[in-house]
mmCIF file of the N, C-alpha and C atoms, coordinates in Angstrom:
data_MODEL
# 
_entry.id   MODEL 
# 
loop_
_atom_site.group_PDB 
_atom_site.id 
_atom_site.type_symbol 
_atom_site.label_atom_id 
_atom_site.label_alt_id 
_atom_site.label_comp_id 
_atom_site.label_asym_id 
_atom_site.label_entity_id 
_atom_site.label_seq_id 
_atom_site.pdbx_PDB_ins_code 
_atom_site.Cartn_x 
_atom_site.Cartn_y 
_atom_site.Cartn_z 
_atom_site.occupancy 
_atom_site.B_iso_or_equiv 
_atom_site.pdbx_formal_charge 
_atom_site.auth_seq_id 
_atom_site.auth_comp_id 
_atom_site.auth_asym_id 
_atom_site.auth_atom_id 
_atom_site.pdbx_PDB_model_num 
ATOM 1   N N  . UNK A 1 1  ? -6.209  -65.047 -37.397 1.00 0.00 ? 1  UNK A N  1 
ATOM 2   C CA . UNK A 1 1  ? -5.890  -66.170 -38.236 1.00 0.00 ? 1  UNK A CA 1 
ATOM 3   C C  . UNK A 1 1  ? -5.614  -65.663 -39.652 1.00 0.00 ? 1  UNK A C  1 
ATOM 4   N N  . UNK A 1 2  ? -4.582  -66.168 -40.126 1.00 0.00 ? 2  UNK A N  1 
ATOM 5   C CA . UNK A 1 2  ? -4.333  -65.594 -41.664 1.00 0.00 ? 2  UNK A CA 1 
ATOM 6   C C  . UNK A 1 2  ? -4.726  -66.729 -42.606 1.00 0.00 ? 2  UNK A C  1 
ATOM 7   N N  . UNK A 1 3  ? -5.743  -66.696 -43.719 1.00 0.00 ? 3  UNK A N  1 
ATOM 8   C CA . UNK A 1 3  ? -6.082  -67.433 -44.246 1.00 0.00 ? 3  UNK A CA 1 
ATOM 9   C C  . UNK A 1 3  ? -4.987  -67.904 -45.238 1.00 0.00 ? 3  UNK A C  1 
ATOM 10  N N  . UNK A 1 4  ? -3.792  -67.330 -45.500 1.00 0.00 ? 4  UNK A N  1 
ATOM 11  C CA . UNK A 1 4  ? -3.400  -68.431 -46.975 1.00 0.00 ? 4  UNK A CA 1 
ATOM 12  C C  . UNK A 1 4  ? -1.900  -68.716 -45.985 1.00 0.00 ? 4  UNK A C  1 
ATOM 13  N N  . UNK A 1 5  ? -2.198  -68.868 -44.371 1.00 0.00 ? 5  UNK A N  1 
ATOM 14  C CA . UNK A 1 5  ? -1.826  -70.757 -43.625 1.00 0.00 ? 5  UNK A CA 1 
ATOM 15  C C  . UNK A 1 5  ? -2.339  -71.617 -43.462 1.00 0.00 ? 5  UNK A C  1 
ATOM 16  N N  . UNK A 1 6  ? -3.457  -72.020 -43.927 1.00 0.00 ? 6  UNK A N  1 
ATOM 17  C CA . UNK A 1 6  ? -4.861  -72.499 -43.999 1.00 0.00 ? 6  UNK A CA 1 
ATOM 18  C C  . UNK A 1 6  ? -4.331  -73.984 -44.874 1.00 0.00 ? 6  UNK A C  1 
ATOM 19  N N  . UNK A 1 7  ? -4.547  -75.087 -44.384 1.00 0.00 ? 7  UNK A N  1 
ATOM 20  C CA . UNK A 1 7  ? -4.438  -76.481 -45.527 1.00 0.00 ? 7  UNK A CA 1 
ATOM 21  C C  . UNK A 1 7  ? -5.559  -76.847 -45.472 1.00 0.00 ? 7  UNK A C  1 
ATOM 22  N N  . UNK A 1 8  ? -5.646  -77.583 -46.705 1.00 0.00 ? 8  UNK A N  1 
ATOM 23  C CA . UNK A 1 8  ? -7.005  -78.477 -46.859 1.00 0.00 ? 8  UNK A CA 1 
ATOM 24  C C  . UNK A 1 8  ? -7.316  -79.619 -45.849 1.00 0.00 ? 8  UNK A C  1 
ATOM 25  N N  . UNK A 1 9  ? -8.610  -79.416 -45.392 1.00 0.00 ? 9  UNK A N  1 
ATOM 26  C CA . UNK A 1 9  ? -8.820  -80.131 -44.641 1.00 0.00 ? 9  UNK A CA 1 
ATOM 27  C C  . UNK A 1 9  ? -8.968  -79.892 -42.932 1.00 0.00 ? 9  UNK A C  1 
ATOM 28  N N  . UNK A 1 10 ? -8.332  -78.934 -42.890 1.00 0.00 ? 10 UNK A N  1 
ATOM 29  C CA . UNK A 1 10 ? -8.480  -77.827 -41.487 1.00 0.00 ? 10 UNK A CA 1 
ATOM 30  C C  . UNK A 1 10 ? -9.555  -77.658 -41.151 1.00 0.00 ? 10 UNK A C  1 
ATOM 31  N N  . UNK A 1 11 ? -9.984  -77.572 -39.632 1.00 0.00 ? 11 UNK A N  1 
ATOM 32  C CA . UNK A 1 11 ? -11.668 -77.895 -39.599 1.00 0.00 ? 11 UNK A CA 1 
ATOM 33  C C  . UNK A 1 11 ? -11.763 -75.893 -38.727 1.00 0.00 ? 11 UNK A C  1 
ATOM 34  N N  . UNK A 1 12 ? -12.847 -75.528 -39.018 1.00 0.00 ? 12 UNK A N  1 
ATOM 35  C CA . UNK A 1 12 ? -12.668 -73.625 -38.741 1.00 0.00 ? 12 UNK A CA 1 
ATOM 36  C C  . UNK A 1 12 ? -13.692 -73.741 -37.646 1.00 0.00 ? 12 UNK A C  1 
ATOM 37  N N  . UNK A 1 13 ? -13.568 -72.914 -37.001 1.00 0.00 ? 13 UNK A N  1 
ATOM 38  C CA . UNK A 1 13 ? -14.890 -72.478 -36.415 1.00 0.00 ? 13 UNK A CA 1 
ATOM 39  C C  . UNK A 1 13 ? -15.465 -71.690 -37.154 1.00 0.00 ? 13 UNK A C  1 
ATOM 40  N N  . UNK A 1 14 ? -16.801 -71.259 -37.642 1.00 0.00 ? 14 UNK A N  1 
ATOM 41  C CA . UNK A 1 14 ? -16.667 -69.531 -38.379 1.00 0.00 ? 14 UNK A CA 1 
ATOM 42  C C  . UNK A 1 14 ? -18.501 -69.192 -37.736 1.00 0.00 ? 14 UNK A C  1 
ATOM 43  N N  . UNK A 1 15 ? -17.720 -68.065 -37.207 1.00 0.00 ? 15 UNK A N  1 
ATOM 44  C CA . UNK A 1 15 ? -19.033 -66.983 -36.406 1.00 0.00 ? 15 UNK A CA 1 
ATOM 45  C C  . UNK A 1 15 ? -19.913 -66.281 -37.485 1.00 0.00 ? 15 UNK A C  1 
ATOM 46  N N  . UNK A 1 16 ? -20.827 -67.045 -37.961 1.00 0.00 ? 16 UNK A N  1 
ATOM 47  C CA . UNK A 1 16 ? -21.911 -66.242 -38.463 1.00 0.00 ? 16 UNK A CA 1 
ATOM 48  C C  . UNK A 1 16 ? -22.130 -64.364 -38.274 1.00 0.00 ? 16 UNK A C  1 
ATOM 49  N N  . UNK A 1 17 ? -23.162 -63.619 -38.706 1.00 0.00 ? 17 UNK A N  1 
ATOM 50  C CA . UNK A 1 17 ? -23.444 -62.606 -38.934 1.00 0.00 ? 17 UNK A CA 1 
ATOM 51  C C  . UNK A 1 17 ? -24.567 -62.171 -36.983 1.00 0.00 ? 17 UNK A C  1 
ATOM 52  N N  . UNK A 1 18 ? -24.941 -63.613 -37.144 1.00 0.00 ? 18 UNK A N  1 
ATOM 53  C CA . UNK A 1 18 ? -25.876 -62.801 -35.699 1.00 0.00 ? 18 UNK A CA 1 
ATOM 54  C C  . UNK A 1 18 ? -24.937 -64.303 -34.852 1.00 0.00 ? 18 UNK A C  1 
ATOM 55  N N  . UNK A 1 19 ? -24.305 -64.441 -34.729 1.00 0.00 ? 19 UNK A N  1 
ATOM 56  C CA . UNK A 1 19 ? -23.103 -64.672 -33.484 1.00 0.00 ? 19 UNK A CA 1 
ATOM 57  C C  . UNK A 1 19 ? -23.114 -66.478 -33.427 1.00 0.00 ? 19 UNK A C  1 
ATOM 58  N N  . UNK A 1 20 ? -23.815 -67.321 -34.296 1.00 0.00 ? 20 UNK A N  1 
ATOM 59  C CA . UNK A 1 20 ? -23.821 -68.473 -33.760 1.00 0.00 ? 20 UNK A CA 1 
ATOM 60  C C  . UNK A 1 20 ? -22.562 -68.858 -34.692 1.00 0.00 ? 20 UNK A C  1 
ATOM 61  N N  . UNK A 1 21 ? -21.938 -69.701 -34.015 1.00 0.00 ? 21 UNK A N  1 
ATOM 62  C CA . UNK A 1 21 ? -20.467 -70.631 -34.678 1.00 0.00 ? 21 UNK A CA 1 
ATOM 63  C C  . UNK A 1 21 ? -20.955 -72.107 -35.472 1.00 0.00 ? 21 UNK A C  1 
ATOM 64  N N  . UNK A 1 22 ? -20.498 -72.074 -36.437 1.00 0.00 ? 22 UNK A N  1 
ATOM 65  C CA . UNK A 1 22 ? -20.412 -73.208 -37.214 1.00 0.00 ? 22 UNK A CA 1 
ATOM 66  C C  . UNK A 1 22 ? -19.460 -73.992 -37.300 1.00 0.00 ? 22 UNK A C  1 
ATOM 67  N N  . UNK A 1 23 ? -19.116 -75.199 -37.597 1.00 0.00 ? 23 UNK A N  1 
ATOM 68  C CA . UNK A 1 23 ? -17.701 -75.948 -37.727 1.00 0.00 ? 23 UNK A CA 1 
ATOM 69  C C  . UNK A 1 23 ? -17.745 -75.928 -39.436 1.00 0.00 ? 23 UNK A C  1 
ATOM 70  N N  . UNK A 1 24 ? -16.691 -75.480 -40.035 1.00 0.00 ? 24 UNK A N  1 
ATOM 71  C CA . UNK A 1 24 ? -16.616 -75.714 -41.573 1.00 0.00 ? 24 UNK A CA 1 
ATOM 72  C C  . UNK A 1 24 ? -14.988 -76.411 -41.476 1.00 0.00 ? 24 UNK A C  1 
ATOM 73  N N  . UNK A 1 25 ? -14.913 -76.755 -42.902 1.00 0.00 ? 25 UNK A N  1 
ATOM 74  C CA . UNK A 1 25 ? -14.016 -77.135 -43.505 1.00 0.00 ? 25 UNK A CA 1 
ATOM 75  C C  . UNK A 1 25 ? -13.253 -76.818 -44.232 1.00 0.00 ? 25 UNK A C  1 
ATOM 76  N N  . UNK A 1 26 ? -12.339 -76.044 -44.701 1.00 0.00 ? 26 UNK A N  1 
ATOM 77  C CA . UNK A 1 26 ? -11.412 -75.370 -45.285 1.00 0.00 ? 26 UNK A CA 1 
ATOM 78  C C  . UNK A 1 26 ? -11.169 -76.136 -46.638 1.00 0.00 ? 26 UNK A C  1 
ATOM 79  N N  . UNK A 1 27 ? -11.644 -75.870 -47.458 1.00 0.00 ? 27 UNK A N  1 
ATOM 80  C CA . UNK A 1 27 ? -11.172 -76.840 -49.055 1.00 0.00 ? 27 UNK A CA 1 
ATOM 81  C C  . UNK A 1 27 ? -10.379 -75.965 -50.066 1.00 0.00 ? 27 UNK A C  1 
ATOM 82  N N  . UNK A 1 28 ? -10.174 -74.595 -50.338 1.00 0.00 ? 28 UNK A N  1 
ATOM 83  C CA . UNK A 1 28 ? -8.936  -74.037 -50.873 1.00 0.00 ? 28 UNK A CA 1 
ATOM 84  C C  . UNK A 1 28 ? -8.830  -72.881 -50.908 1.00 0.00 ? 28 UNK A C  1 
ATOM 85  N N  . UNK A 1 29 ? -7.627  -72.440 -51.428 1.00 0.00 ? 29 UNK A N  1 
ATOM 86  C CA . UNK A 1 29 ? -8.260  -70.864 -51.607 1.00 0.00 ? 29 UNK A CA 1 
ATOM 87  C C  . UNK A 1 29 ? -7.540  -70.079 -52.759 1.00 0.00 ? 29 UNK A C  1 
ATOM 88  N N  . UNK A 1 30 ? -7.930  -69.184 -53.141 1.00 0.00 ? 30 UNK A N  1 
ATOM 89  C CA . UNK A 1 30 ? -7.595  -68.956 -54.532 1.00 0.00 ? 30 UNK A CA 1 
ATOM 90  C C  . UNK A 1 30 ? -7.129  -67.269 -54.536 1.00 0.00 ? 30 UNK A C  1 
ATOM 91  N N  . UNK A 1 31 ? -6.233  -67.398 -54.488 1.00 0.00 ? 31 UNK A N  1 
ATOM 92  C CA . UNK A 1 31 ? -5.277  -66.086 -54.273 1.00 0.00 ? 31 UNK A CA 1 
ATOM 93  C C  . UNK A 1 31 ? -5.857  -65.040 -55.184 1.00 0.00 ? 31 UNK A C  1 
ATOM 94  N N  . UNK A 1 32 ? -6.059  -63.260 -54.904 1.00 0.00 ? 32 UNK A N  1 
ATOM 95  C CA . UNK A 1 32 ? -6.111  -62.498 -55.637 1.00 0.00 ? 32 UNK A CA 1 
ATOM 96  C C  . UNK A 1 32 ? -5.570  -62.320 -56.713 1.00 0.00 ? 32 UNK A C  1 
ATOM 97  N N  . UNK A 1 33 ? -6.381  -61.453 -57.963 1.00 0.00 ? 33 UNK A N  1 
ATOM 98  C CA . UNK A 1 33 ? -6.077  -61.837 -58.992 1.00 0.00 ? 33 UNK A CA 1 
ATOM 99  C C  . UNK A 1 33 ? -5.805  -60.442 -59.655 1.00 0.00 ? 33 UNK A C  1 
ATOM 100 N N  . UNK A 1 34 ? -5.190  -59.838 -58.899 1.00 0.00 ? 34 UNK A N  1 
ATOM 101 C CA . UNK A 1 34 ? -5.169  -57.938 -58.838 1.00 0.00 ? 34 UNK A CA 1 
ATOM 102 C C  . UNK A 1 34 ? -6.046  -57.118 -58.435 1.00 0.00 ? 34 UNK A C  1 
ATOM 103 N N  . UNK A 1 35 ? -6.010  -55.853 -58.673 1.00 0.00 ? 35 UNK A N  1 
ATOM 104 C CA . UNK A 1 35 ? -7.565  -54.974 -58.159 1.00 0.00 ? 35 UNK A CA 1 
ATOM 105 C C  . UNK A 1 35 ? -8.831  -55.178 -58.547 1.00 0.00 ? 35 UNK A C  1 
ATOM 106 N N  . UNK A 1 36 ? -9.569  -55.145 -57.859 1.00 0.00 ? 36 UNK A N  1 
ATOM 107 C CA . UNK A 1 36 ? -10.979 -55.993 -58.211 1.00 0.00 ? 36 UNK A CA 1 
ATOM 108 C C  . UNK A 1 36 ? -11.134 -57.606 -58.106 1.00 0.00 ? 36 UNK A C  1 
ATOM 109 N N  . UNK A 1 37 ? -9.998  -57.940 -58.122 1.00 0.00 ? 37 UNK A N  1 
ATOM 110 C CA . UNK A 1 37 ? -10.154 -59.624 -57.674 1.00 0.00 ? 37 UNK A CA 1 
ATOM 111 C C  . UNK A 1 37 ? -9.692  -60.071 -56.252 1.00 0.00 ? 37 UNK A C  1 
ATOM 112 N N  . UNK A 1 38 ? -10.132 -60.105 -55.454 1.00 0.00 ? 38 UNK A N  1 
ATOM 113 C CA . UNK A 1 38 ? -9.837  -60.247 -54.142 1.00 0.00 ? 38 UNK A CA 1 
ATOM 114 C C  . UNK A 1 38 ? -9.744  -62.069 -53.912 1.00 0.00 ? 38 UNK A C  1 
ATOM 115 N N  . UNK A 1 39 ? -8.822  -62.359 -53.133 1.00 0.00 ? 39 UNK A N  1 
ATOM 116 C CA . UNK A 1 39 ? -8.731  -63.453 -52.357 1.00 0.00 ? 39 UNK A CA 1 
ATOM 117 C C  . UNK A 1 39 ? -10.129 -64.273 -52.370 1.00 0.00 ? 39 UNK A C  1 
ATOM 118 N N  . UNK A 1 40 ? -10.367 -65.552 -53.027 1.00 0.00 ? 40 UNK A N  1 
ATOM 119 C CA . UNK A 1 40 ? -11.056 -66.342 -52.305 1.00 0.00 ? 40 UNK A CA 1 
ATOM 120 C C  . UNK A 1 40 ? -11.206 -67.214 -51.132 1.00 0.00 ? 40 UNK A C  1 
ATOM 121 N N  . UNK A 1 41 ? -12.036 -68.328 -50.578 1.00 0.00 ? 41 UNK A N  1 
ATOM 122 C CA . UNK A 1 41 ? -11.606 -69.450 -49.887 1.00 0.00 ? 41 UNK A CA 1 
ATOM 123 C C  . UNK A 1 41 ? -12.691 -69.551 -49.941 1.00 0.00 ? 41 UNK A C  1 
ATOM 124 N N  . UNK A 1 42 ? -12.685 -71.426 -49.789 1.00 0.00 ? 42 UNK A N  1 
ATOM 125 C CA . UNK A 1 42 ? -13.896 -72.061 -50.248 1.00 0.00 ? 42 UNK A CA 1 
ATOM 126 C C  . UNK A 1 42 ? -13.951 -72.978 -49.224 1.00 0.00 ? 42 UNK A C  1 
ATOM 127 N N  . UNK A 1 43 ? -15.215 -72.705 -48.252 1.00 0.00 ? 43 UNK A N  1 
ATOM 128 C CA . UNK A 1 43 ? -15.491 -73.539 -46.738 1.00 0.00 ? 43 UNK A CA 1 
ATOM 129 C C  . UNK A 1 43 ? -16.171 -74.645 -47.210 1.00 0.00 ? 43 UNK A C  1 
ATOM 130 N N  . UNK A 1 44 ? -16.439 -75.964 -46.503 1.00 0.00 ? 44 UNK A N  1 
ATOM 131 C CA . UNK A 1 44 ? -17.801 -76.976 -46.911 1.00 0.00 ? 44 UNK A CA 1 
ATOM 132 C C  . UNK A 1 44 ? -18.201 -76.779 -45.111 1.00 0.00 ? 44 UNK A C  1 
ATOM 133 N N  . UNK A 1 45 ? -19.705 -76.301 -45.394 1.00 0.00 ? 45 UNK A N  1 
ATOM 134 C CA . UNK A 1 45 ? -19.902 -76.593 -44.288 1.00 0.00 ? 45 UNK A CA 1 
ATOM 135 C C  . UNK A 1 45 ? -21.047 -77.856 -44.085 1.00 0.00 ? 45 UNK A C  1 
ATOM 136 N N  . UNK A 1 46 ? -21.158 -78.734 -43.256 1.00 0.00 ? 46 UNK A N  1 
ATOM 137 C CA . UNK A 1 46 ? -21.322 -80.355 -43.378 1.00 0.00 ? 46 UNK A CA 1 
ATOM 138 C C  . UNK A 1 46 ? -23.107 -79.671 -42.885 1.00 0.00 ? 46 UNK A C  1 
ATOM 139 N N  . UNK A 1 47 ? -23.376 -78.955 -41.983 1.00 0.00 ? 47 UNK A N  1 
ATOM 140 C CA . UNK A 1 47 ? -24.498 -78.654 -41.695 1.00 0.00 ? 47 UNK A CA 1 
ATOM 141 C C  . UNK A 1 47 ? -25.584 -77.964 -43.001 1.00 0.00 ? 47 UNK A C  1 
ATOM 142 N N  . UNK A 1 48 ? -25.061 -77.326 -43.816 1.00 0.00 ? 48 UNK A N  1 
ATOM 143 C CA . UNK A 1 48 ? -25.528 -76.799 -45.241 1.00 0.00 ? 48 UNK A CA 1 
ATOM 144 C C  . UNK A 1 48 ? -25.666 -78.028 -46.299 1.00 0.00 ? 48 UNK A C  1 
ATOM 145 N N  . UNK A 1 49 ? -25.347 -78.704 -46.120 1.00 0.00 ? 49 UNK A N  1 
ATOM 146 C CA . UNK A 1 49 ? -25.452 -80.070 -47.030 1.00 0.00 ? 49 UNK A CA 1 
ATOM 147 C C  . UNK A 1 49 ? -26.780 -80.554 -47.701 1.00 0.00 ? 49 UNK A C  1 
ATOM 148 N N  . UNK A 1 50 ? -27.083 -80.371 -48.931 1.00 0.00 ? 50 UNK A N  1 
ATOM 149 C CA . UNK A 1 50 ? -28.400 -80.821 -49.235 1.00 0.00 ? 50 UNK A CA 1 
ATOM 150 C C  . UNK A 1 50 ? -29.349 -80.162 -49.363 1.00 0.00 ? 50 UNK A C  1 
ATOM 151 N N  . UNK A 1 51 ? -28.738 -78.567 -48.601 1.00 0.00 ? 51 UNK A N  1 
ATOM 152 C CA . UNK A 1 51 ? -30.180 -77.582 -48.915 1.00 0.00 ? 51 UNK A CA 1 
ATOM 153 C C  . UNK A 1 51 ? -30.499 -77.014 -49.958 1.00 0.00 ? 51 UNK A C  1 
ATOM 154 N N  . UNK A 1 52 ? -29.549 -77.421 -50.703 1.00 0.00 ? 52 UNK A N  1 
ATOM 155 C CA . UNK A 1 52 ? -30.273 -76.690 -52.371 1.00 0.00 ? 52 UNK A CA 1 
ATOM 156 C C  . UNK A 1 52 ? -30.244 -77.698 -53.326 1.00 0.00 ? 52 UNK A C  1 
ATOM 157 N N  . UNK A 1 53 ? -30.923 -78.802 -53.165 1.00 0.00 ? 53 UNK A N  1 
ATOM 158 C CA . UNK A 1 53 ? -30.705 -79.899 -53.635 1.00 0.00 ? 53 UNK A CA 1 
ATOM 159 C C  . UNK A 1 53 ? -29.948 -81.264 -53.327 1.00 0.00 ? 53 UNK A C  1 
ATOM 160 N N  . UNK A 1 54 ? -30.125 -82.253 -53.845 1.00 0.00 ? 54 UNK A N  1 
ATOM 161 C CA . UNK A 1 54 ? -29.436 -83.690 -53.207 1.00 0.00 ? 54 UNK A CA 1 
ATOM 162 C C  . UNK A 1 54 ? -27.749 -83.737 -53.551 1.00 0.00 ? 54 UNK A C  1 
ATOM 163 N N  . UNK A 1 55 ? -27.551 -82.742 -54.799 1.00 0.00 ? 55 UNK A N  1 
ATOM 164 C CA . UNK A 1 55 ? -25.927 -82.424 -55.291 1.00 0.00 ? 55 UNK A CA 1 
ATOM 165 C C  . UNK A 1 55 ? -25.186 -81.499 -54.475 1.00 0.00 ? 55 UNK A C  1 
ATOM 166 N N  . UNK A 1 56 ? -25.766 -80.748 -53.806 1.00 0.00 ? 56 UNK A N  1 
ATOM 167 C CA . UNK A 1 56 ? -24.818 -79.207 -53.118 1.00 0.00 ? 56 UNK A CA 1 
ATOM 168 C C  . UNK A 1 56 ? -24.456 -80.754 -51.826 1.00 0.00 ? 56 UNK A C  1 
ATOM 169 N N  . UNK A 1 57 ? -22.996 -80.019 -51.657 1.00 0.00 ? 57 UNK A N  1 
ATOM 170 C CA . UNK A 1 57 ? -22.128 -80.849 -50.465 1.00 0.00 ? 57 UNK A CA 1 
ATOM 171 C C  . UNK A 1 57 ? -21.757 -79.607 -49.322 1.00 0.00 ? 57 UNK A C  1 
ATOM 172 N N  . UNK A 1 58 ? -22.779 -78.654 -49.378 1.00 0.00 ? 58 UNK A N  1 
ATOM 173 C CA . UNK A 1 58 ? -22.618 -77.295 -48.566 1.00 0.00 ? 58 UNK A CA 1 
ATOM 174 C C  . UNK A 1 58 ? -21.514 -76.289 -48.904 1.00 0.00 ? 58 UNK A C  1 
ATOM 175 N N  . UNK A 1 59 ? -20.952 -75.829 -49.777 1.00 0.00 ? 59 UNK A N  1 
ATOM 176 C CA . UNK A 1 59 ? -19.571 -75.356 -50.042 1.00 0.00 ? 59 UNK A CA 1 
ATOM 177 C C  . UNK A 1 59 ? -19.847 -73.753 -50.331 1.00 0.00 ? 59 UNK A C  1 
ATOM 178 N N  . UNK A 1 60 ? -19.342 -73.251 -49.672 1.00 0.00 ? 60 UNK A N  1 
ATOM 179 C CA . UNK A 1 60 ? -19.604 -71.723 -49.214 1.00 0.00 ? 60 UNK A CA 1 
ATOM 180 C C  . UNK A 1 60 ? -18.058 -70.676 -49.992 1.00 0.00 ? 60 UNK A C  1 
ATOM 181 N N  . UNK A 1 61 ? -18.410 -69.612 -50.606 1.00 0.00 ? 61 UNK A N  1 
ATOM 182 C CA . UNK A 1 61 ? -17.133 -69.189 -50.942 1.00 0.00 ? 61 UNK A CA 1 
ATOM 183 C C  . UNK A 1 61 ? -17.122 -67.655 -50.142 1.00 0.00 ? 61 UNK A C  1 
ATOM 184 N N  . UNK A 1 62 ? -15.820 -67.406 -48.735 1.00 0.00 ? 62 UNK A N  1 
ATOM 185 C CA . UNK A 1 62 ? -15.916 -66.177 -48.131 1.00 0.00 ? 62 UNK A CA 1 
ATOM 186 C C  . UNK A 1 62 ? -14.367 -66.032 -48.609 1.00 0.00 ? 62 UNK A C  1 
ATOM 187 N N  . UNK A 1 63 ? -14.672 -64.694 -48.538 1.00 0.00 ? 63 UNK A N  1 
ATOM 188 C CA . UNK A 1 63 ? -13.221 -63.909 -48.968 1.00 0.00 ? 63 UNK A CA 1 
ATOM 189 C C  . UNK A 1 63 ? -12.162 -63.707 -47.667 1.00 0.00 ? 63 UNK A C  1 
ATOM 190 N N  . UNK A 1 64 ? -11.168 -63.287 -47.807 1.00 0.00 ? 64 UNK A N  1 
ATOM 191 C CA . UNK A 1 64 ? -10.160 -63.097 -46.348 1.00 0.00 ? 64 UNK A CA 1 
ATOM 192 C C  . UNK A 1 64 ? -10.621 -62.742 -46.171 1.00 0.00 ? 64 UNK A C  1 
ATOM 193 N N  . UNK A 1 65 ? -10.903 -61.379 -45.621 1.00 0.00 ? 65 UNK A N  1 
ATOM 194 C CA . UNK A 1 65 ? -11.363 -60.398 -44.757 1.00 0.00 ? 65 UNK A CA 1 
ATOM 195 C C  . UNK A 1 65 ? -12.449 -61.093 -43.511 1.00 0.00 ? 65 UNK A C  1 
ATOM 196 N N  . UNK A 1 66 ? -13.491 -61.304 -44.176 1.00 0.00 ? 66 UNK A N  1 
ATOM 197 C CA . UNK A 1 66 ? -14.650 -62.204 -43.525 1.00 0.00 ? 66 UNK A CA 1 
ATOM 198 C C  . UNK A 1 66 ? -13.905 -63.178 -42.911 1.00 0.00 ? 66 UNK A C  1 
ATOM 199 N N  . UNK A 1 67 ? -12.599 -64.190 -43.328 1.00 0.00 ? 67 UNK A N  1 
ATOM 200 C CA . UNK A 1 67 ? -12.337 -65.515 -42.681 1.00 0.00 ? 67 UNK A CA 1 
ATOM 201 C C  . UNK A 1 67 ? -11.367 -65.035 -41.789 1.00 0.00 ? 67 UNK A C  1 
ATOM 202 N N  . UNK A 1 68 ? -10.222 -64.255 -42.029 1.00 0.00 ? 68 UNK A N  1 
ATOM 203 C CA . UNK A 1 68 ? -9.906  -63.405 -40.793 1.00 0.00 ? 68 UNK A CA 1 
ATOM 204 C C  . UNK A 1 68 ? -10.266 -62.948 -39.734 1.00 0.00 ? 68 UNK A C  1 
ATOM 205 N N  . UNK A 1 69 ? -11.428 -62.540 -39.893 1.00 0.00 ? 69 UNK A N  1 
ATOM 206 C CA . UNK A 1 69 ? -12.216 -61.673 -38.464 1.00 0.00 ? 69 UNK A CA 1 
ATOM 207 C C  . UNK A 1 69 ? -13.245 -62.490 -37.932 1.00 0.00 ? 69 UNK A C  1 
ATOM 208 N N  . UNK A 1 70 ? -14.259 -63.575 -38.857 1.00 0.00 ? 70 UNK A N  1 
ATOM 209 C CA . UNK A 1 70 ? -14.672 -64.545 -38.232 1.00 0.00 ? 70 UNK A CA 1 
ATOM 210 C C  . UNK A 1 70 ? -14.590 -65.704 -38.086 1.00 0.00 ? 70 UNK A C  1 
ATOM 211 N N  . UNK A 1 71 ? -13.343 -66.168 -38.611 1.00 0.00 ? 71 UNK A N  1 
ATOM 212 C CA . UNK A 1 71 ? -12.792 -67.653 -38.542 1.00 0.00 ? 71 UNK A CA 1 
ATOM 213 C C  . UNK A 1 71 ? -11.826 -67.878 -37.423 1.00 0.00 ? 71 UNK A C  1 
ATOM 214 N N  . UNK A 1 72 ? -11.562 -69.112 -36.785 1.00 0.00 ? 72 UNK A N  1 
ATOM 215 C CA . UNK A 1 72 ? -10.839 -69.573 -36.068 1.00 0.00 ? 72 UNK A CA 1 
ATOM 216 C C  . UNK A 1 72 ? -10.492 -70.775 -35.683 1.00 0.00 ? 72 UNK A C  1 
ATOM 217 N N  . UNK A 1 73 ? -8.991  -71.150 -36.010 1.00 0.00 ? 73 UNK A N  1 
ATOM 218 C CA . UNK A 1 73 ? -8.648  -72.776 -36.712 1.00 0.00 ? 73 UNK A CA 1 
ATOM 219 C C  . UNK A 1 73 ? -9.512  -73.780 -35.222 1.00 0.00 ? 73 UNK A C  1 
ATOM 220 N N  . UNK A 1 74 ? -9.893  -74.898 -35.426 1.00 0.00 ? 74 UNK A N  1 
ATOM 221 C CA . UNK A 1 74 ? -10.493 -75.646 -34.480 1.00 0.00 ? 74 UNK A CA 1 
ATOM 222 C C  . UNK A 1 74 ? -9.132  -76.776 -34.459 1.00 0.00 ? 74 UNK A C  1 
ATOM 223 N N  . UNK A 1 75 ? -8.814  -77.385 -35.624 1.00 0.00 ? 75 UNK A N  1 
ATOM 224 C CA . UNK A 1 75 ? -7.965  -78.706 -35.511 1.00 0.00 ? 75 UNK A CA 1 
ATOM 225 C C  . UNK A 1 75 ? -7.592  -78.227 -37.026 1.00 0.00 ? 75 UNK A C  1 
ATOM 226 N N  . UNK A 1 76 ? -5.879  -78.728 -36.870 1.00 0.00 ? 76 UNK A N  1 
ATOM 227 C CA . UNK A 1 76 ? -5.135  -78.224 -37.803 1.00 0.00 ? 76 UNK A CA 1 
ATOM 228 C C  . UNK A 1 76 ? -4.680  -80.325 -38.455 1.00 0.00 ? 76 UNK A C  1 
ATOM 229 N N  . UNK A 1 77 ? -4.863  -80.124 -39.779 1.00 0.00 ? 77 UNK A N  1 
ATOM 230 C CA . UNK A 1 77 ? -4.633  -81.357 -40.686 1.00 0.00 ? 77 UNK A CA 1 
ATOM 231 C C  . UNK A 1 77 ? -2.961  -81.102 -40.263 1.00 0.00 ? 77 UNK A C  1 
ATOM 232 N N  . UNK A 1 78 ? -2.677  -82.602 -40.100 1.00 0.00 ? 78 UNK A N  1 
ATOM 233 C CA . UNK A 1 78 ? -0.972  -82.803 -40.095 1.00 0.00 ? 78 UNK A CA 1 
ATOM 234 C C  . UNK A 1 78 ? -0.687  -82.984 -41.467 1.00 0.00 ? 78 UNK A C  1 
ATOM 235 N N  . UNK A 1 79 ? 1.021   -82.187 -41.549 1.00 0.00 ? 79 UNK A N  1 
ATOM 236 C CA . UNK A 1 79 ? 1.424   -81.976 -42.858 1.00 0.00 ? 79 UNK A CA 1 
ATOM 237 C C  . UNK A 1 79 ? 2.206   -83.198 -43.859 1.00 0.00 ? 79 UNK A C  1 
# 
């Protein structure tokens, strides 16, 4: 999966570190910014919601690399 085909609103699968899958949400992503600034993207995941307070809406920031190798589109937003 290449992350910057990615629209807002795209729902991901994304495989954690010890193998369990999450459903996230794709909310943007913020293109490299030369060497040393690598690619962002910014997931909400609905299950993280609330754990660091009543304000966090779960919003996770992984870089390509990570959303490349453990992401995978579930349902794609119509354009």
């Amino acid at each position: 999966m290449r992350p910057s085909q990615l629209k807002a609103g795209d729902q991901i699968q994304y495989r954690s570190i010890f193998g369990t899958e999450r459903v996230a949400i794709f909310q943007k992503r913020i293109p490299s910014r030369g060497k040393g600034q690598p690619a962002k993207n910014y997931l909400r995941f609905p299950e993280f919601a609330g754990l660091n307070g009543p304000d966090d809406d779960g919003t996770c920031v992984v870089s390509d690399y990570d959303l490349s190798r453990r992401g995978r589109l579930a349902v794609r937003v119509r354009p």
